[in-house]
Backbone as CSV, one residue per row, in Angstrom:
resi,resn,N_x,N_y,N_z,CA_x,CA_y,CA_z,C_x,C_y,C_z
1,UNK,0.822,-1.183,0.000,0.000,0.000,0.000,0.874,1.257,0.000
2,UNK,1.850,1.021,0.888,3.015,2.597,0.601,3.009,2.745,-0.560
3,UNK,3.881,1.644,-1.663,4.666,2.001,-2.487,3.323,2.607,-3.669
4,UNK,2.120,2.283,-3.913,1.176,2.673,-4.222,1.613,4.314,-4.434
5,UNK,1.310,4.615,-2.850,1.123,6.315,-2.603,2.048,6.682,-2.956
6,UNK,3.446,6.525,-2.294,4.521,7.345,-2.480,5.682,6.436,-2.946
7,UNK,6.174,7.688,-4.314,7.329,7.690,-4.727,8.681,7.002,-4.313
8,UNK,8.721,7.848,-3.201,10.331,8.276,-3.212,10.149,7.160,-1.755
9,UNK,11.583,6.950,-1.949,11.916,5.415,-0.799,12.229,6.070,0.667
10,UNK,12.972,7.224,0.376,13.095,7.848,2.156,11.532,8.077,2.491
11,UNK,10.717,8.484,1.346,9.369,8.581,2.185,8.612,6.940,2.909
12,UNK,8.859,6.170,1.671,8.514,4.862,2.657,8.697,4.242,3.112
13,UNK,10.582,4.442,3.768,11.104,4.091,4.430,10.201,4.888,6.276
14,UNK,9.872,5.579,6.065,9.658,6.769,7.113,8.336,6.167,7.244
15,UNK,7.372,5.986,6.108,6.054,5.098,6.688,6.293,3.936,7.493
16,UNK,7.445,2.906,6.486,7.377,1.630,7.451,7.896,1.640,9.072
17,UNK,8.330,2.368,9.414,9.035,2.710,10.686,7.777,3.359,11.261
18,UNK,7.161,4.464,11.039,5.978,5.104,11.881,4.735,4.230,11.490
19,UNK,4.495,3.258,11.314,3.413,2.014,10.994,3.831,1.031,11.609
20,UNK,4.726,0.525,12.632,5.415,-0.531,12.671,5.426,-0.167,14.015
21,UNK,5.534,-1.442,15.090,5.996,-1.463,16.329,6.592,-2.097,17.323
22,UNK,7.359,-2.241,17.943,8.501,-3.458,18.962,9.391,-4.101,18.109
23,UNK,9.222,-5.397,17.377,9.951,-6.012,16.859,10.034,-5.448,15.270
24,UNK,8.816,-5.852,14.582,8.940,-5.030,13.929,9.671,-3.871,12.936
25,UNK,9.806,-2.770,13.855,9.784,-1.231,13.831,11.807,-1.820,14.079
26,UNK,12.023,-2.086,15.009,13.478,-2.477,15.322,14.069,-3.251,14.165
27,UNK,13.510,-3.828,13.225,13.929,-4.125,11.633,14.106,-2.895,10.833
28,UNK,12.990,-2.146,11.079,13.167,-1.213,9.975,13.859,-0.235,10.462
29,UNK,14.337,0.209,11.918,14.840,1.315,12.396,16.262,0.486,11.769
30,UNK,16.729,-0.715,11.862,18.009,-1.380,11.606,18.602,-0.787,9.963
31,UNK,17.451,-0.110,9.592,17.986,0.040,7.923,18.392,1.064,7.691
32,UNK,17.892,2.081,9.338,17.810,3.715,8.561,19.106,4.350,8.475
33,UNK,19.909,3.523,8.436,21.143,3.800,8.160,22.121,3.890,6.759
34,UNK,21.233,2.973,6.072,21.563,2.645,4.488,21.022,3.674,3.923
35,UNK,21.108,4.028,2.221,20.753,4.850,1.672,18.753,4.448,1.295
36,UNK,18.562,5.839,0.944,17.076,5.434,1.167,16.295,4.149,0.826
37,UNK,16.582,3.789,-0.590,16.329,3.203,-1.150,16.925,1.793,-0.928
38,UNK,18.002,1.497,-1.169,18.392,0.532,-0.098,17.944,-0.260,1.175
39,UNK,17.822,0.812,2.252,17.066,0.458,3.308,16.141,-0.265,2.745
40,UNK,15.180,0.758,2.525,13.792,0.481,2.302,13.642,-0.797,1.766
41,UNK,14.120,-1.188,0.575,13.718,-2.796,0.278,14.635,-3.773,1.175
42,UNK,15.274,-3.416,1.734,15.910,-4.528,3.245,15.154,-4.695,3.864
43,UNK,14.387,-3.617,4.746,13.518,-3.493,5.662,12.220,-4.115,5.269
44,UNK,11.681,-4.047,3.926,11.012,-4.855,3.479,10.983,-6.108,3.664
45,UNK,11.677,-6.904,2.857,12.404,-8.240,2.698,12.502,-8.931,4.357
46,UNK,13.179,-7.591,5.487,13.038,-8.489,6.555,12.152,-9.020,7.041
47,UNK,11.157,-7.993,7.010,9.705,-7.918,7.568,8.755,-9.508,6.877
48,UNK,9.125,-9.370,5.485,8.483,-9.891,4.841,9.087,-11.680,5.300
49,UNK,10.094,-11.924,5.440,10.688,-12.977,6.052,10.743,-13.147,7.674
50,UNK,10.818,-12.341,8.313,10.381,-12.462,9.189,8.870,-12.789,10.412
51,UNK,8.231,-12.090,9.498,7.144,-11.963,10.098,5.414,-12.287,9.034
52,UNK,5.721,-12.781,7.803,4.677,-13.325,6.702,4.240,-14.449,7.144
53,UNK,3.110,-14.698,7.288,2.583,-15.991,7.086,1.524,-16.641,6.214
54,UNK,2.205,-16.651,4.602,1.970,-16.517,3.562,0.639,-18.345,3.973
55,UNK,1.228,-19.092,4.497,0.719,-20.344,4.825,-0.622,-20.280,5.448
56,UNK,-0.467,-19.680,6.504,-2.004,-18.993,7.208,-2.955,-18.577,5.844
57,UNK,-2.271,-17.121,5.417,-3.576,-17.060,4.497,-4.077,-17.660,3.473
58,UNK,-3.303,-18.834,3.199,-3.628,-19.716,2.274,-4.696,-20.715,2.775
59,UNK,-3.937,-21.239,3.722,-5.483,-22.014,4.358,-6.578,-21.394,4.709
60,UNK,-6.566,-20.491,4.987,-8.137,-19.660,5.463,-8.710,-19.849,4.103
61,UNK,-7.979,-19.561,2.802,-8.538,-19.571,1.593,-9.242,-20.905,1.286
62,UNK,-8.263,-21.701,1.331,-8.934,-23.519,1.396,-9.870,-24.071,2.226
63,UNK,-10.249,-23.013,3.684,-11.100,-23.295,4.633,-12.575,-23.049,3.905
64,UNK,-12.286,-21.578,3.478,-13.334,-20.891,3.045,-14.176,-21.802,1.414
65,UNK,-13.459,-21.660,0.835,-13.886,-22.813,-0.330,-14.017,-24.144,0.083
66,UNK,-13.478,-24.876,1.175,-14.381,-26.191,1.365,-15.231,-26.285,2.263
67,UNK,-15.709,-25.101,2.966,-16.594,-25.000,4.078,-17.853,-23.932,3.444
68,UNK,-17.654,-23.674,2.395,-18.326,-22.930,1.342,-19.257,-23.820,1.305
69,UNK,-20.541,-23.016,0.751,-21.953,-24.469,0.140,-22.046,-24.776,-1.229
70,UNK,-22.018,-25.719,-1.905,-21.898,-26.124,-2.668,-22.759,-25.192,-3.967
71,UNK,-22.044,-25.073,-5.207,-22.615,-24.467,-6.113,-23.635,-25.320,-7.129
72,UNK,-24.687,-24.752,-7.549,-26.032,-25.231,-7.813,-25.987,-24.507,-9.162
73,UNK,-26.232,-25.823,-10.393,-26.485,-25.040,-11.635,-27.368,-24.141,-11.604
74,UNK,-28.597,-24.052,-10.616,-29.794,-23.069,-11.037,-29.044,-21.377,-9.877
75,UNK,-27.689,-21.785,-9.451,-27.281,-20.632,-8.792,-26.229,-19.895,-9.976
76,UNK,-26.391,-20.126,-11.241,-25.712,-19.106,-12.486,-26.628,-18.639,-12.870
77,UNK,-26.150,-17.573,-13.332,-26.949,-16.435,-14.166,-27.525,-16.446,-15.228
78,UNK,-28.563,-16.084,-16.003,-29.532,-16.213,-16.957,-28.987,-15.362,-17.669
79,UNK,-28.843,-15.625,-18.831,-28.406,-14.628,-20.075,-28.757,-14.554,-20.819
């Protein structure tokens, strides 16, 4: 969603740090030392390895579709 809004990497370097908190925030404060841009996709990458749980939202997805009710030819649309 940052990189969406803003441009420039010192700016979303500066979001991920003021959005972020405890552990976190102590990843991305670890970057603000590199050049903007730099940082910024480190601090990314850590976060993103550190703290993703790409697995979780996958199963909620597989929960949701097999705990879903079954689809019914007379539940498509008339055209």
């Amino acid at each position: 969603m940052i990189e969406t809004r803003e441009s420039d990497y010192a700016r979303r370097l500066y979001y991920l740090g003021q959005h972020t908190a405890s552990r976190p925030q102590g990843l991305v404060c670890s970057c603000l030392y590199m050049n903007a841009e730099a940082g910024y996709l480190k601090a990314k990458k850590l976060l993103e390895t550190k703290f993703s749980q790409k697995h979780k939202v996958a199963m909620a997805y597989v929960g949701k579709v097999t705990n879903s009710p079954a689809i019914k030819a007379e539940d498509a649309q008339q055209v």
